[in-house]
C-alpha positions in Angstrom: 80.1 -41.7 -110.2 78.3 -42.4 -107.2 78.7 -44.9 -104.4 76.9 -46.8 -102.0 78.0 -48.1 -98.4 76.2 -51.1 -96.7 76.1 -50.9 -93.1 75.1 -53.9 -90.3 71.5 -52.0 -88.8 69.2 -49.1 -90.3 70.5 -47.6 -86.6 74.2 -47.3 -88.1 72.9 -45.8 -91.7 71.0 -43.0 -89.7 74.0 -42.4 -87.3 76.2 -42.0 -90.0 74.0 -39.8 -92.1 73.7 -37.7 -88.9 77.1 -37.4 -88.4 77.9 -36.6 -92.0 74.8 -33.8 -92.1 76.4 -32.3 -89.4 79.3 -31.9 -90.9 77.6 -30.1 -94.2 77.9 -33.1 -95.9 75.1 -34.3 -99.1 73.8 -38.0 -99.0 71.0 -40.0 -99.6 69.5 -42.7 -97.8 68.2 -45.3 -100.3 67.3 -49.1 -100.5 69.6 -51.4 -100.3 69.7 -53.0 -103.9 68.1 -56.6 -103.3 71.5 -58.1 -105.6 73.5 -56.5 -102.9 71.4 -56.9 -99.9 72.7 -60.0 -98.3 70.0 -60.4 -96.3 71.3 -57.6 -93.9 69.8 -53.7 -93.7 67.3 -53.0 -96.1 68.5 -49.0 -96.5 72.2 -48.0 -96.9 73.8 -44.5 -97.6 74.4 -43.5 -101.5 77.1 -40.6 -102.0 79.8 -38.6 -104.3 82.7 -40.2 -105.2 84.8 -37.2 -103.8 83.4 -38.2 -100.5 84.6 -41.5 -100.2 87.3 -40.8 -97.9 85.0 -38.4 -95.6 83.0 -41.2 -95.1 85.0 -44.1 -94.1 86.4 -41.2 -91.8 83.3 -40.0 -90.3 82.4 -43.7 -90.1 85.3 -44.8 -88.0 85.3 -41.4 -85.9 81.4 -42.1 -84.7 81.8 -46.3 -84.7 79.8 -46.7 -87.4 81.3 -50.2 -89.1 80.9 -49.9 -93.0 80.5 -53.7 -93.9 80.6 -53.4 -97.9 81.4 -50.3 -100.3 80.0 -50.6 -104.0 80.2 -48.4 -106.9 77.3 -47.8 -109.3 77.3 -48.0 -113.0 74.9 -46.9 -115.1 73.3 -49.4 -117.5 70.7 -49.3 -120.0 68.3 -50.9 -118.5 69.5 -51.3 -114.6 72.3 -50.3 -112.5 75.7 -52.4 -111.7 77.3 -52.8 -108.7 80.5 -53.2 -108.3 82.3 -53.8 -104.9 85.1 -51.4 -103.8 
C-alpha cells in the first residue's frame, strides 16, 4: 500500500524529498489529489508503507511539518483516500 503526505508549501515537499534522497530513500512527488487538496500545496510526497516512520522522522529532524497523512486504495475506477 502506498501513502501520501500533505505538506503546508511545495518548498517543504522538496526539502523533505531532499532529505529523504539523501538518505537513499524512494519517493515520488505527485499532485496533490484535488479531494484532498484543501486548497493548500498543489504537489505532496507519495511513498511505501514501510517508510512511514522514516518519514515523519526525517520530517521532524529537517522541520519539515507534515499537515495530513492519507493512505491510498485502489478502486475500480479511482483511487481512495483515507486519512491516517
Amino acid at each position: 500500500m502506498n501513502y501520501i503526505a500533505i505538506l503546508r508549501s511545495r518548498n517543504y515537499v522538496y526539502k523533505l524529498g531532499s532529505a529523504l534522497e539523501n538518505k537513499g530513500y524512494k519517493f515520488e512527488i505527485v499532485s496533490t489529489p484535488s479531494h484532498v487538496s484543501k486548497g493548500g500545496c498543489g504537489l505532496c510526497l507519495k511513498f511505501p508503507e514501510e517508510l512511514m516512520e522514516v518519514v515523519i522522522a526525517v520530517a521532524n529532524e529537517s522541520n519539515t511539518p507534515i499537515k495530513e497523512v492519507y493512505s491510498i486504495n485502489s478502486g475500480h475506477s479511482k483511487n481512495k483516500y483515507r486519512r491516517i
